[in-house]
Each structure stands twice: as C-alpha cells, then as structure tokens.
C-alpha positions as CSV (number, residue, x, y, z in Angstrom):
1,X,0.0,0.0,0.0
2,X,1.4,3.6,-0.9
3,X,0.3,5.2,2.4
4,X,2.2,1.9,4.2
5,X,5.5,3.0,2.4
6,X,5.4,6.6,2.4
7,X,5.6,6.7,6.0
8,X,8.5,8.3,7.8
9,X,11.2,6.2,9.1
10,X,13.6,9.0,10.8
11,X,14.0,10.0,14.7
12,X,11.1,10.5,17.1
13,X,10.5,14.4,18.1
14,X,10.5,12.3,21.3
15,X,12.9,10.1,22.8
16,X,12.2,5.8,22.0
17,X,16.2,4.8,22.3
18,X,16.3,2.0,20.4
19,X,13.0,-0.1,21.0
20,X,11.3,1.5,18.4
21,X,13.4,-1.4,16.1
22,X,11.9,-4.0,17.6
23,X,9.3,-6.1,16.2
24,X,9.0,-3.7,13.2
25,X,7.7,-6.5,10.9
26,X,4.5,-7.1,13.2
27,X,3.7,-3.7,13.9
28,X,3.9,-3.1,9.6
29,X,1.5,-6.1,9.9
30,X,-0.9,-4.3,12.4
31,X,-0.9,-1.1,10.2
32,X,-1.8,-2.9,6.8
33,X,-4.5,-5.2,8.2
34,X,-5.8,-3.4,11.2
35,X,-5.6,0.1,10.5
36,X,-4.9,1.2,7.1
37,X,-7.7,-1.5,6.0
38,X,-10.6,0.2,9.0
39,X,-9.9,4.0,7.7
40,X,-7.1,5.0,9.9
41,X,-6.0,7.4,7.2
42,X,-3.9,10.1,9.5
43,X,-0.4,9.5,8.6
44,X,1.1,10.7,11.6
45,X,-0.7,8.3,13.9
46,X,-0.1,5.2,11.2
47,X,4.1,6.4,11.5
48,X,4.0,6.3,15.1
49,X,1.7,3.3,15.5
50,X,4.6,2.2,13.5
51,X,7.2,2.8,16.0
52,X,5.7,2.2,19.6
53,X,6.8,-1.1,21.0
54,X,3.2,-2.0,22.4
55,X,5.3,-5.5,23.5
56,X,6.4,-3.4,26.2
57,X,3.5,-2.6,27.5
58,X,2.6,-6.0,28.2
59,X,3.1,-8.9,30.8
60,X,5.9,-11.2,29.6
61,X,3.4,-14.0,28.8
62,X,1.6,-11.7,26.5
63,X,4.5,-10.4,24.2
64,X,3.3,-12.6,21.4
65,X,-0.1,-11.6,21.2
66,X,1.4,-8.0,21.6
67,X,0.0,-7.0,18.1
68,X,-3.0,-9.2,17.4
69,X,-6.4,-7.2,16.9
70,X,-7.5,-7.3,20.5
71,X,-7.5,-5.7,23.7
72,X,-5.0,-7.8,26.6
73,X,-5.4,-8.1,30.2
74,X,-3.0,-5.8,32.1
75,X,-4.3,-6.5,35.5
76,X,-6.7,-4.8,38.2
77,X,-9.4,-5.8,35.6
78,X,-8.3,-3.4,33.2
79,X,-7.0,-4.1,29.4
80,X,-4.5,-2.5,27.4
81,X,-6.8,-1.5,24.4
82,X,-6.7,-3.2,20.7
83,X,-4.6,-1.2,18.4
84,X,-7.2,0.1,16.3
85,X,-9.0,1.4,19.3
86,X,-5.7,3.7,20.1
87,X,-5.3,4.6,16.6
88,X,-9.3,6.0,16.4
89,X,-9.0,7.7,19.4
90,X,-5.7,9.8,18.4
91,X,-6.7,9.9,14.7
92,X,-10.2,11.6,16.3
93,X,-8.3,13.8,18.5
94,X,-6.9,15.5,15.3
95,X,-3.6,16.5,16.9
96,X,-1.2,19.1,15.1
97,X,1.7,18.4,17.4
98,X,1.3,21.7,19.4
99,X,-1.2,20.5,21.9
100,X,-1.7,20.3,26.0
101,X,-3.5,17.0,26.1
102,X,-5.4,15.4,29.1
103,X,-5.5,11.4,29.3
104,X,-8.4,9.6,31.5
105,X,-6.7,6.2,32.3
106,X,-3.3,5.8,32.2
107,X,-3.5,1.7,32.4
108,X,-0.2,0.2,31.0
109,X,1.3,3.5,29.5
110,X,0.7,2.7,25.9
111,X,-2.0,5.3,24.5
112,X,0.2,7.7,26.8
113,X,3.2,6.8,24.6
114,X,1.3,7.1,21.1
115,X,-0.1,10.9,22.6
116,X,3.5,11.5,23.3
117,X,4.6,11.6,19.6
118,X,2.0,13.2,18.1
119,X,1.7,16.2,21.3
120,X,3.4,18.9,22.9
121,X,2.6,18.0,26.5
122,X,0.3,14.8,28.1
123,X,-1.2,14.8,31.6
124,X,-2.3,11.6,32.2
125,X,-4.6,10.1,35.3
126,X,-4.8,7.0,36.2
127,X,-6.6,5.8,39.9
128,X,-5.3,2.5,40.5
129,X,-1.6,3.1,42.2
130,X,-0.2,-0.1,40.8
131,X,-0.8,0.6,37.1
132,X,0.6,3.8,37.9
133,X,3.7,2.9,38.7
134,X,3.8,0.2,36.0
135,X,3.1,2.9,33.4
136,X,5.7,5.3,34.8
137,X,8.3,2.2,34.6
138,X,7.3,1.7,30.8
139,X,7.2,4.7,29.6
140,X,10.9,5.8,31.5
141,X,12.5,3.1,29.8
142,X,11.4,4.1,26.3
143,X,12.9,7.7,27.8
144,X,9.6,9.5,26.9
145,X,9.5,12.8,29.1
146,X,6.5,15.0,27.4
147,X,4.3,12.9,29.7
148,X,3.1,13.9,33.6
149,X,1.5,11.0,35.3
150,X,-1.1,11.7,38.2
151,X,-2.9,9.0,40.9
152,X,-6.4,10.5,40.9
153,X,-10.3,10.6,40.0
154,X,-9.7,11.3,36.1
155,X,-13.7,12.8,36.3
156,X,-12.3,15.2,37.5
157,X,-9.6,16.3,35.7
158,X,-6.5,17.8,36.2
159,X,-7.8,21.4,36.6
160,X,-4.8,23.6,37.9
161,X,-3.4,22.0,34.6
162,X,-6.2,23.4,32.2
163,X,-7.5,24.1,29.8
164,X,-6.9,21.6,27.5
165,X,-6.9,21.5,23.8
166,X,-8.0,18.0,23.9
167,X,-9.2,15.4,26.0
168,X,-9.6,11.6,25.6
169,X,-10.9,9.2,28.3
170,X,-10.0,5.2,28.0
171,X,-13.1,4.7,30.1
172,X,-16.7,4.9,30.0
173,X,-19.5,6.9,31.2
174,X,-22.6,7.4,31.5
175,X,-22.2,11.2,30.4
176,X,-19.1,13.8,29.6
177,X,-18.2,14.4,33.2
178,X,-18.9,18.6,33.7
179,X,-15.0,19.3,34.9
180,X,-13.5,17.7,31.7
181,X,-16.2,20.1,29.9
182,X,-15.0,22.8,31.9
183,X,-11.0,21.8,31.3
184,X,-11.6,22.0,27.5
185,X,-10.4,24.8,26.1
186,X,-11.8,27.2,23.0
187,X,-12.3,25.0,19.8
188,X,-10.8,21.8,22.1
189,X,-11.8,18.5,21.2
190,X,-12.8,15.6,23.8
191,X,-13.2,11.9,22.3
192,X,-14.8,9.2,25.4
193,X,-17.3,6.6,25.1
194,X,-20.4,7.5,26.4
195,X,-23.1,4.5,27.6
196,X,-26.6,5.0,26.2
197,X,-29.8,1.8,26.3
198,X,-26.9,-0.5,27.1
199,X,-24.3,0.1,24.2
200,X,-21.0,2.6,24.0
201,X,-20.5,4.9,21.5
202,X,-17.5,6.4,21.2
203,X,-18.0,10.3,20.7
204,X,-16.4,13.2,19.6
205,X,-16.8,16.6,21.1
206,X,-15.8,20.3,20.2
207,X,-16.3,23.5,22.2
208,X,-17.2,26.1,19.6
209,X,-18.2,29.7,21.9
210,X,-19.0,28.0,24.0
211,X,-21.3,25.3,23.3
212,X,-20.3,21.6,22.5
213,X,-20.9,20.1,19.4
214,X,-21.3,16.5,19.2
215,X,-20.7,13.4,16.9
216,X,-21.2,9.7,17.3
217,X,-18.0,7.8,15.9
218,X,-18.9,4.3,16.0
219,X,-19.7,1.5,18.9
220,X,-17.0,0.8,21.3
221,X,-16.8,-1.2,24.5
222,X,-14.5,-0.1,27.0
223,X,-13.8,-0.5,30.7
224,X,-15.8,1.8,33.4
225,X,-14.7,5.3,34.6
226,X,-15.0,5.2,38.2
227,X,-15.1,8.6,39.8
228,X,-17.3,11.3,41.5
229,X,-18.6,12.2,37.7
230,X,-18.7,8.9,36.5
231,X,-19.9,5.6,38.1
C-alpha cells in the first residue's frame, strides 16, 4: 500500500532509544490489516503506530499476542486496548503536534506513549496506584519525558493543569463528566465513550463559543470510569 510506504522512518520528536526497532515487521502487519484497511488514514498516527513497541506494554506472557487485533489483560481488571482502538482515538483527536493534552486512564502506559509523539505535552490520570507505577516504569524506559503521570479521580480532571486543547478518556461513562467540559479549552476536542440503552458509543466533542458540538463515531466497549462524575 502507498500510504504503508510513504511513511517516515527518521528519529522520534521524542525520545524511543532504540525499542522503536523491535518487532517492526509485526507492527507493519498491524498497520496494513488493522488500520490502514478500517480508515485509519492520519499518517502521523499510522508512522508512530509504527514505532511504539506495544510488546512493552505488556506482561511477559503476552509479548506474542502484543500486536493481534485485541484488547490484553493488564491486571486490576483493566486491558491494554486493541490497536485500532488507540489509533481511532488519536486519529479523532486531530492532533497538530502543538497541543496540551489530558488522558483519562493511564492503564499500562501505551496510548500515553502514542499521545506522546503526536503532542506537545500529556497529563495523564490514572486511579489505580499499581498501574501507575507500571506505566511510569514503561514509559521511562522508552525515555519518553512529554508525559506527567497523576494517581487521581480522572472525572475530574486535572484542573490547575487546564485548559486543555484535547481530552480523551479510555473509560466509560454514563455522560461527559462537567469538569472535563469545563478543562476543555476554545475550539478543544474531547473523544470518550459515552453508555446510552446499554451500548458505548465512542463520541467526539468540540467546544465552539462555548457550546459543544457532538458526533457519534462508532460502537465501542471499553472498561468503566470510576469517579465522583462517573460511576
């Protein structure tokens, strides 16, 4: 595919040492038959997609299913989320490379690391202390240091922080919580799934003066956002 081998093959704008090497072959394999083939058109996301070791981000006995088209347990009865998922999410997010960005659930790291390279600056929550400090681990070793990690109710926000030109949330809920509303800042775009009649959609969201305007992406399933604007 000409997209496929057009993409960029030079130096992060941030640090990945040398990790970014490994694995290459099934990662080109995840962008030609997961992405590229599902309308993951943004050829920055597809380039880095290309070069974040996801193996990393998994336990040991999961390395080999690393890059199949599925989401993988990462403890606490949370997932790491399937490629394409992370791909939508920062392909929705329409990213320019100047942004402040705010991350609802940190989990393993990864979708922080993919943020990383296509942002100026990621805030990232995450409420259970152990994944916390498994993401911080991860992301260190690839020497990634555009991200700020936080234990906390991601419902919430990270206000003192704010505003934010966009906002994503790993994590579902039965509405946009109001402070992530608030956080967003002039022509700023959140992306969550939202629970409606039993289903998730995953939405997108733009504050335009003032008012949000909202879009329905497609039907998602992801984990629950637990928080005081949230379940």
């Amino acid at each position: 595919m000409r997209l496929l081998k057009n993409l960029k093959t030079g130096k992060s704008r941030h640090s990945l040492h040398s990790f970014s090497h490994e694995y290459a072959v099934a990662r080109r394999k995840m962008l030609e038959e997961q992405l590229i083939s599902r309308n993951i058109h943004n050829e920055r996301v597809l380039e880095v997609m290309a070069k974040i070791p996801r193996h990393r981000f998994v336990e040991e006995a999961l390395v080999s299913q690393a890059y199949s088209d599925s989401p993988l347990n990462i403890g606490w009865g949370q997932t790491i989320s399937q490629p394409y998922t992370v791909a939508l999410l920062a392909q929705a997010l329409e990213l320019q490379g100047n942004e402040k960005i705010l991350e609802i659930g940190t989990g393993c790291g990864y979708q922080s690391a993919v943020l990383s390279q296509l942002a100026d600056q990621i805030y990232s929550i995450e409420r259970l202390s152990p994944l916390l400090l498994k993401a911080r681990k991860h992301l260190k070793e690839l020497g990634l240091q555009n991200i700020i990690l936080k234990l906390g109710d991601g419902s919430l926000g990270w206000p003192e922080k704010g505003p934010f030109a966009a906002i994503v949330a790993a994590a579902v809920s039965p509405e946009v919580p109001e402070p992530l509303v608030q956080q967003l800042c002039e022509g700023g775009r959140l992306v969550m799934p939202i629970a409606h009649q039993g289903k998730q959609f995953l939405v997108y969201i733009k504050k335009e003066k003032g008012h949000l305007k909202k879009q329905m992406i497609e039907e998602c399933r992801f984990v629950k956002m637990v928080g005081n604007f949230a379940y």
